[in-house]
KEMIPA-130476 format. One record per residue (C-alpha): residue number from 1; residue in one letter; chain; x, y, z. Coordinates in nm, 2 decimals. Example, Ala and Ser with C-alpha at 12.3 -4.5 7.8 and 13.67 -1.06 7.14 Angstrom:
BEGIN
- 1, A, A, 1.23, -0.45, 0.78
- 2, S, A, 1.37, -0.11, 0.71
***
This chain:
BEGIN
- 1, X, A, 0.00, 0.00, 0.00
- 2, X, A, 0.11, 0.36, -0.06
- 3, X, A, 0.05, 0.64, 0.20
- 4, X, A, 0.07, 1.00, 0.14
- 5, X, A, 0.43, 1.10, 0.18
- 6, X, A, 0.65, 1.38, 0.34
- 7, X, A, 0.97, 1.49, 0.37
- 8, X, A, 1.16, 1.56, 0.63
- 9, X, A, 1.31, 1.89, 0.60
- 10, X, A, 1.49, 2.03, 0.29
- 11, X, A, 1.76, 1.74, 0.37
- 12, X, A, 1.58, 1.46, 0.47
- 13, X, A, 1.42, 1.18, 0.30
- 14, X, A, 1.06, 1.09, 0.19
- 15, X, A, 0.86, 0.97, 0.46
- 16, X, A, 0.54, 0.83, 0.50
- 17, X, A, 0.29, 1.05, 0.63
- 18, X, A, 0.23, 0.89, 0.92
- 19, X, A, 0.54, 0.72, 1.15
- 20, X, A, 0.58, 0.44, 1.39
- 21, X, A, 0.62, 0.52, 1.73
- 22, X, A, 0.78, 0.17, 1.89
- 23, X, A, 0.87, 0.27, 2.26
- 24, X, A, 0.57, 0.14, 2.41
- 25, X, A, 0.65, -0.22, 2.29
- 26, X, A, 0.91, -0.23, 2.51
- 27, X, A, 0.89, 0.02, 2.80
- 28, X, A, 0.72, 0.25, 3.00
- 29, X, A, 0.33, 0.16, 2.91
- 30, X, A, 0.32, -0.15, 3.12
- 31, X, A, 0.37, -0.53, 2.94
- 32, X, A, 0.33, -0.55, 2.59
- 33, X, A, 0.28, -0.86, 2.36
- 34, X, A, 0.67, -0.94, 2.17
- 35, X, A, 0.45, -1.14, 1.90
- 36, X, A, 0.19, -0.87, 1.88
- 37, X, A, 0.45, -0.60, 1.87
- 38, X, A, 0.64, -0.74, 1.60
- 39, X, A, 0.28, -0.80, 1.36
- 40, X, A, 0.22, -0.46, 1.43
- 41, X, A, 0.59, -0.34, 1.31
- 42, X, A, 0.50, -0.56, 0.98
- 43, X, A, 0.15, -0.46, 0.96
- 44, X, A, 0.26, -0.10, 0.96
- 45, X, A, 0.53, -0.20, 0.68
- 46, X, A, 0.31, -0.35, 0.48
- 47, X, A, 0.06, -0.05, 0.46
- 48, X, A, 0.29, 0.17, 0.35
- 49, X, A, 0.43, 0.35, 0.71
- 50, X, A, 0.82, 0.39, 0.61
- 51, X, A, 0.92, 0.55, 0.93
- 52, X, A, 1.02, 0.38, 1.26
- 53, X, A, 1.09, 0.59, 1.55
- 54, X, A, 1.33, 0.43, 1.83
- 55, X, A, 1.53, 0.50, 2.11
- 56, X, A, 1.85, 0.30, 2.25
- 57, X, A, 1.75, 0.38, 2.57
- 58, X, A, 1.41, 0.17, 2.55
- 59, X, A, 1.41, -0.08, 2.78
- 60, X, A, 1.83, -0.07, 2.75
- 61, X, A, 1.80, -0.15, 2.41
- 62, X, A, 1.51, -0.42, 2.35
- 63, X, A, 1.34, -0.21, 2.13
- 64, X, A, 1.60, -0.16, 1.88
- 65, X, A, 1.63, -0.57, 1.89
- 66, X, A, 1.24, -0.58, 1.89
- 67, X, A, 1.25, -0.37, 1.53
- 68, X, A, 1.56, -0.58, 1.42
- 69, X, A, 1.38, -0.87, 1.48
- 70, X, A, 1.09, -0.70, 1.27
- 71, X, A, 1.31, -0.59, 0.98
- 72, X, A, 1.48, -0.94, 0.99
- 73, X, A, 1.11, -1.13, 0.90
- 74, X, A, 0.95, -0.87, 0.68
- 75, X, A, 0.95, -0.87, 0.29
- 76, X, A, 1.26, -0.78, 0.10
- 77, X, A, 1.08, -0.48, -0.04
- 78, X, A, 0.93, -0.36, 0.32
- 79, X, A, 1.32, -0.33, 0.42
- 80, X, A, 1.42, -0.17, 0.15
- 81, X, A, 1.17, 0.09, 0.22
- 82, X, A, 1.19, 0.08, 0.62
- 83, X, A, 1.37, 0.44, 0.74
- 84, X, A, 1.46, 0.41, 1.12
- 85, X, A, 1.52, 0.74, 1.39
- 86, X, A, 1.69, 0.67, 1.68
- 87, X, A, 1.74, 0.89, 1.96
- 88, X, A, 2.07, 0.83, 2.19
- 89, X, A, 2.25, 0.98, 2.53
- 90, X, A, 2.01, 0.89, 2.81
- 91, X, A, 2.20, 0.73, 3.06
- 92, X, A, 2.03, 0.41, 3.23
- 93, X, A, 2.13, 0.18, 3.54
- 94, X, A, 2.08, -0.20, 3.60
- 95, X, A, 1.76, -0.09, 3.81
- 96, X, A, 1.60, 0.12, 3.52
- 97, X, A, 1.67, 0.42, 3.68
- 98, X, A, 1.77, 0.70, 3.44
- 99, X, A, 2.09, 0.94, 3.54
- 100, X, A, 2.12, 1.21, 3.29
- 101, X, A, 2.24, 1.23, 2.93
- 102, X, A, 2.58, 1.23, 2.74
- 103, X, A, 2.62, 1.40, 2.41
- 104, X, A, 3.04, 1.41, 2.41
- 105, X, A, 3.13, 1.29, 2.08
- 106, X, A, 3.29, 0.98, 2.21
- 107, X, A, 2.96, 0.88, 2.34
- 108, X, A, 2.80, 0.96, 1.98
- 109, X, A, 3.00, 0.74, 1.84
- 110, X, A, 2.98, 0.47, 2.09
- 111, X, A, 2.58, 0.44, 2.06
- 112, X, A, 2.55, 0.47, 1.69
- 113, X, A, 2.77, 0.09, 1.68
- 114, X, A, 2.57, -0.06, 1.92
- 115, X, A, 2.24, 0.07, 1.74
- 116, X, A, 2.37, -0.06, 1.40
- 117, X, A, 2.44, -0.37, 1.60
- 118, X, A, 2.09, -0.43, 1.78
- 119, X, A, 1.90, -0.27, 1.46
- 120, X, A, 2.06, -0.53, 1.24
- 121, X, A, 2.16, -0.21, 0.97
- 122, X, A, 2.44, -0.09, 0.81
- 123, X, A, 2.33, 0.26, 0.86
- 124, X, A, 2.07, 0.46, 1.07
- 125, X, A, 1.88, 0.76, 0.85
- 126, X, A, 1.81, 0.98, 1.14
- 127, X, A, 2.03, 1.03, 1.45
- 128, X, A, 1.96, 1.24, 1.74
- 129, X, A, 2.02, 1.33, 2.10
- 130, X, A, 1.72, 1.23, 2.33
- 131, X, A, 1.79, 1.55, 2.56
- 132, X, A, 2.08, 1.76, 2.53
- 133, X, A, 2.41, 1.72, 2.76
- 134, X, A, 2.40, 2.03, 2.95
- 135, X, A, 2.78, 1.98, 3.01
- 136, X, A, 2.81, 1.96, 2.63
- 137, X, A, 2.78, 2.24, 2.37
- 138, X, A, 2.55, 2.16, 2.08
- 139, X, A, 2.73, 2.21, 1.80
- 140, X, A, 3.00, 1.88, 1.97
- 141, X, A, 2.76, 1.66, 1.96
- 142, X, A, 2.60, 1.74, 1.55
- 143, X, A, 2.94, 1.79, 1.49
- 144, X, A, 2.98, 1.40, 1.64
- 145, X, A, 2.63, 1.28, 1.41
- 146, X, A, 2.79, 1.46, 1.12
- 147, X, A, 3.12, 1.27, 1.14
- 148, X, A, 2.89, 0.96, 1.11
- 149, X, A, 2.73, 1.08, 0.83
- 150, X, A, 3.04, 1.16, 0.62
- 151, X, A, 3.17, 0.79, 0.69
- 152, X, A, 2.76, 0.64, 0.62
- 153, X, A, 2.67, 0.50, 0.93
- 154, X, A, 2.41, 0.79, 0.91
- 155, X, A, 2.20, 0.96, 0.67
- 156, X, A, 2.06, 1.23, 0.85
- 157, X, A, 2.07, 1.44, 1.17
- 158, X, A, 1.78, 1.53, 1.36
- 159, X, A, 1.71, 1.67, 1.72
- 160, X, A, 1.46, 1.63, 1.99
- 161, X, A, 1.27, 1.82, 2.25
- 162, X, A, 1.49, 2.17, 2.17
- 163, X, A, 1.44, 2.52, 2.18
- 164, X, A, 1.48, 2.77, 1.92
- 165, X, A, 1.85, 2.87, 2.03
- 166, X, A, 1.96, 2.53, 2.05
- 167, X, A, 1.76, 2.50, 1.72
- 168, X, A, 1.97, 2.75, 1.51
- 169, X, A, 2.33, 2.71, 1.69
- 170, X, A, 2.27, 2.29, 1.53
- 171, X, A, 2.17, 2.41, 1.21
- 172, X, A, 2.48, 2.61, 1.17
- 173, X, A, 2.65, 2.35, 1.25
- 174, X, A, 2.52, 2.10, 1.03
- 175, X, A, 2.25, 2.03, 0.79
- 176, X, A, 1.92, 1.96, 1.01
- 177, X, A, 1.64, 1.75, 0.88
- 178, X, A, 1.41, 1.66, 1.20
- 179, X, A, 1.31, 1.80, 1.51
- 180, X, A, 1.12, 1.54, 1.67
- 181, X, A, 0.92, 1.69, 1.98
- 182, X, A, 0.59, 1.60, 2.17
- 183, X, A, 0.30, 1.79, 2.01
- 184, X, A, -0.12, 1.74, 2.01
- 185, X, A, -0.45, 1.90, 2.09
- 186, X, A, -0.34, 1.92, 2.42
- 187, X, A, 0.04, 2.01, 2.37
- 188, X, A, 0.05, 2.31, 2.15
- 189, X, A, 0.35, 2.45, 2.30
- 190, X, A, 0.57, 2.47, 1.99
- 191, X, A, 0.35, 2.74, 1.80
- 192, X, A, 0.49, 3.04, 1.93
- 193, X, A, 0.85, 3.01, 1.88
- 194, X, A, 1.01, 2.63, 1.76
- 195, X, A, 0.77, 2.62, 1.48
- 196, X, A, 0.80, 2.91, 1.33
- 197, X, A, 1.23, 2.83, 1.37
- 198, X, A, 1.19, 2.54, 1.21
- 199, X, A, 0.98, 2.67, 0.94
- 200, X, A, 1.21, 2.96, 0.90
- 201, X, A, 1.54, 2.71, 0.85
- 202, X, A, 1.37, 2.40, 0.66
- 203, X, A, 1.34, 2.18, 0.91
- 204, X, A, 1.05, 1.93, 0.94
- 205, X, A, 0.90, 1.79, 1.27
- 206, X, A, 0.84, 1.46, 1.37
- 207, X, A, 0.51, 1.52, 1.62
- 208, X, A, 0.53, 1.23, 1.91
- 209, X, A, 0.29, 1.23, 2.17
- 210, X, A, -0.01, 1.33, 1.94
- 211, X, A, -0.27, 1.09, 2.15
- 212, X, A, -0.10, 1.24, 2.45
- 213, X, A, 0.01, 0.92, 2.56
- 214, X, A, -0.36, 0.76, 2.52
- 215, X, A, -0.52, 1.04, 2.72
- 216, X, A, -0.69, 1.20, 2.43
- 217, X, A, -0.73, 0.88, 2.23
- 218, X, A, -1.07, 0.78, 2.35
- 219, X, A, -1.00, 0.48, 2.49
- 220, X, A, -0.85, 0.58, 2.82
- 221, X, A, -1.17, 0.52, 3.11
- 222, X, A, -1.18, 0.74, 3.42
- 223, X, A, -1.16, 0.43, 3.64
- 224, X, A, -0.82, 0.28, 3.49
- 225, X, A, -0.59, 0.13, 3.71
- 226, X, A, -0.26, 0.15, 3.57
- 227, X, A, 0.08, -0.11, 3.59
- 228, X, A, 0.35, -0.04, 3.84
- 229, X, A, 0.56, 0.02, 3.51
- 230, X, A, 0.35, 0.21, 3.32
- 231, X, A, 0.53, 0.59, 3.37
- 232, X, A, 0.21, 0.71, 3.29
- 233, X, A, 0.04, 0.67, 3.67
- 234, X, A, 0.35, 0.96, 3.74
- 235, X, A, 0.25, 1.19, 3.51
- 236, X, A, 0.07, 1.46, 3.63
- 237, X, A, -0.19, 1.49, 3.35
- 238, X, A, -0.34, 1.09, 3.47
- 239, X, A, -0.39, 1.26, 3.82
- 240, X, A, -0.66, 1.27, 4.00
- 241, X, A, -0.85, 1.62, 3.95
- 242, X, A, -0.63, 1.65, 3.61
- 243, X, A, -0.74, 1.32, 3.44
- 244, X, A, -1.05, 1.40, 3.53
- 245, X, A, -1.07, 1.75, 3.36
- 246, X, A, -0.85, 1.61, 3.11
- 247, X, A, -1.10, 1.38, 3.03
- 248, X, A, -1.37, 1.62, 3.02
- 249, X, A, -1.22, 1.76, 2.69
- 250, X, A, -1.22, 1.43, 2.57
- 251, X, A, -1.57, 1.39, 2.61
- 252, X, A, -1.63, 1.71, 2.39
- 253, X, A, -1.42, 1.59, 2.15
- 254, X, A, -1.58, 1.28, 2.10
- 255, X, A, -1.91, 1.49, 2.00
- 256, X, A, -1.74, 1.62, 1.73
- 257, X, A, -1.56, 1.33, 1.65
- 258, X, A, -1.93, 1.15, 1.64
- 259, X, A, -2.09, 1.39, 1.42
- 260, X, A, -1.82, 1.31, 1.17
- 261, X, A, -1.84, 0.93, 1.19
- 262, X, A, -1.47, 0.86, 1.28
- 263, X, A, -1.29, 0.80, 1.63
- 264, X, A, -1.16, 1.00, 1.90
- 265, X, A, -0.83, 0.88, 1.81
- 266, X, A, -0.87, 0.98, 1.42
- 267, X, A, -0.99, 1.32, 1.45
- 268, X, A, -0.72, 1.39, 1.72
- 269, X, A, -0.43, 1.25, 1.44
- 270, X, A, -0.57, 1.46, 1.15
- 271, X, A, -0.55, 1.76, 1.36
- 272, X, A, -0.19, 1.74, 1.39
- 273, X, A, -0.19, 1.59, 1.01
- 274, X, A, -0.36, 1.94, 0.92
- 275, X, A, -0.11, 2.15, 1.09
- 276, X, A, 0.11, 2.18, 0.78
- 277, X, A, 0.30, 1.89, 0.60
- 278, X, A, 0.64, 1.96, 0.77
- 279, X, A, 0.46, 1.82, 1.07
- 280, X, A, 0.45, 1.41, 1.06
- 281, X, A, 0.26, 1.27, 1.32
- 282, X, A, 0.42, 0.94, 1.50
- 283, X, A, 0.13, 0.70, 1.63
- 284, X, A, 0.26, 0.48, 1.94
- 285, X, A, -0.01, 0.17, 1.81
- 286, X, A, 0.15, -0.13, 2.00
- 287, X, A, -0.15, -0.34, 1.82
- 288, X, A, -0.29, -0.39, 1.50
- 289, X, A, -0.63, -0.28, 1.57
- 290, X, A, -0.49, 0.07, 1.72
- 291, X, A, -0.26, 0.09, 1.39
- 292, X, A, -0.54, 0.04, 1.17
- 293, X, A, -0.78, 0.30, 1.38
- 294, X, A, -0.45, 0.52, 1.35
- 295, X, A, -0.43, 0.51, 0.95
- 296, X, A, -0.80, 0.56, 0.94
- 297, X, A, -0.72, 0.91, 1.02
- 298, X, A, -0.50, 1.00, 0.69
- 299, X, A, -0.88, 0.95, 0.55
- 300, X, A, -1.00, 1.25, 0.77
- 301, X, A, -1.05, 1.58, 0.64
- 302, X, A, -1.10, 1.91, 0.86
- 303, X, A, -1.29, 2.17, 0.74
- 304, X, A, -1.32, 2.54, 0.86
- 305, X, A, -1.65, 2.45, 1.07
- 306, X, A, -1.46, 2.13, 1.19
- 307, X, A, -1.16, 2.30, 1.34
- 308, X, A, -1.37, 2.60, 1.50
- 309, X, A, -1.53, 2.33, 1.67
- 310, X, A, -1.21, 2.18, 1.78
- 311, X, A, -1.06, 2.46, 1.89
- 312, X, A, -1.35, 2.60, 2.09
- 313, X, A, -1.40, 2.23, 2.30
- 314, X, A, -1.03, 2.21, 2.35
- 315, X, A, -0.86, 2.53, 2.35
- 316, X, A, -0.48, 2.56, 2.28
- 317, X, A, -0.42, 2.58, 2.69
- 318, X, A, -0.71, 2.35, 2.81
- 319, X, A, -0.50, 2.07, 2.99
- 320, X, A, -0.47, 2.03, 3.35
- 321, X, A, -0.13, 1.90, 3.42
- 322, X, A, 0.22, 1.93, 3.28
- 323, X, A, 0.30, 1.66, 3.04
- 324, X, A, 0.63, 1.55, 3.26
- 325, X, A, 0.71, 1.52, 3.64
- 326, X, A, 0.86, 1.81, 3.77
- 327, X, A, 1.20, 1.71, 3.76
- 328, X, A, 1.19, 1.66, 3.40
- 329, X, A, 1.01, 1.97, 3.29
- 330, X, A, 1.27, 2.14, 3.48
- 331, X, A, 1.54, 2.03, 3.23
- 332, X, A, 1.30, 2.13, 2.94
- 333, X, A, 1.22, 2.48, 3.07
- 334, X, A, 1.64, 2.51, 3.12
- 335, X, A, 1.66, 2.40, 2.72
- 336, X, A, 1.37, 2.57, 2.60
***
């Protein structure tokens, strides 16, 4: 099957319009199903999705051996057309604690060979810092990812959860495809001043987070009782008086989503689809069923009446909640 494309950037590749967000098969949502995960990675292939989204940090590295495994038993011709992301630099420990990240070009090189390694690739087509090493300038660290892209053990550099400074000292560093960064109905943070950077420079963005971690996909009840290790039952927007409110604005968003005929999770998808097509949505579907709802949404169209309506049940600052624990938005705001 062929899905609408996009590019990534004025130096990225073709992409299909919708990516393949795989962290949730391995970490942080609770169990998932290995044999599920991987039909889901092929199902995906075989409609047409081209891009998988990864991090080596993911369960210490399961997940890049989940979508080798993946790659390894799909079609010759799903390969060929398979385009992986990987993040890198968060540190982990035995106990899945995390202790900060490391962007010193050593490093850079160290965790691009053991993601060729676990991926089962010869090269990775976009490369990027998870957070950036606040002990390491920017322009080291693309200066590291563009090293590895002169010798082809990467195509292209991208960058994740920046702000605008960090933004413009990368890109004069080194060609910039991607900014991959968490973005939604409910996390509209971006508009004022990384969009219009990345606009301004040629940069795409990979959207991640555009269900807002299930919250806003419909399916997520008011009386769910989440896994120990799902990071979710930390975040402040699943707490109490939040998830509740939260939840509220799903409820109006399912009227409109009603009046239209298509899901929660669809009309929530297109939204961010209709933002412009630098923007590519990543859908975290760890099963087939949420994968097809999620491509049912590249069938959506918004109209003028349709997006008033959106915007006046969810405004652009409705959510209750940040979207991290303190700690963690603290190292955003520094960056940002």
């Amino acid at each position: 099957m062929n899905l609408p494309t996009r590019t990534l950037g004025t130096t990225g590749p073709q992409v299909s319009a919708l990516g393949l967000g795989c962290m949730g098969m391995s970490a942080l949502y609770g169990d998932a199903d290995r044999a599920e995960s991987v039909a889901t990675i092929h199902a995906a292939l075989d409609a047409g999705v081209t891009l998988l989204d990864t991090g080596d940090f993911y369960a210490m590295g399961h997940n890049e051996m989940l979508i080798g495994e993946a790659l390894r038993g799909a079609s010759a011709a799903a390969r060929e057309k398979a385009l992986t992301s990987v993040k890198f630099g968060a540190l982990r420990d035995p106990d899945g604690g995390w202790s900060g990240y490391d962007g010193r070009p050593a490093a850079v090189r160290n965790f691009a060979a053991y993601s060729l390694q676990r991926l089962g690739v010869d090269h990775i087509d976009v490369y990027r810092i998870a957070r950036v090493d606040p002990d390491v300038p920017i322009e080291e660290t693309v200066g590291a990812i563009a090293e590895l892209v002169e010798k082809g053990h990467v195509r292209h550099i991208g960058l994740s959860e920046v702000g605008a400074d960090t933004i413009r000292r990368a890109a004069a560093t080194a060609p910039i495809s991607d900014l991959q960064i968490e973005y939604s109905l409910i996390t509209r943070g971006i508009e004022e001043e990384i969009l219009p950077t990345t606009r301004e420079l040629g940069i795409s963005v990979t959207a991640y987070g555009v269900l807002s971690r299930g919250l806003i996909s419909g399916h997520f009840t008011r009386d769910r009782k989440l896994a120990a290790n799902d990071f979710r039952g930390m975040s402040p927007r699943f707490q109490g008086e939040n998830l509740q409110h939260n939840l509220d604005l799903v409820d109006r968003l399912r009227k409109i989503a009603e009046q239209k005929g298509v899901s929660v999770a669809q009309i929530a998808i297109a939204w961010v689809l209709g933002r412009g097509d630098d923007i590519v949505p990543l859908v975290g579907a760890r099963r087939r069923d949420r994968l097809t709802e999620a491509l049912g949404a590249l069938d959506v169209t918004l109209d003028a009446a349709d997006l008033a309506a959106i915007e006046e049940a969810v405004p652009a600052d409705a959510a209750a909640g940040e979207r991290y624990p303190a700690a963690q938005m603290a190292h955003l705001d520094s960056e940002r």
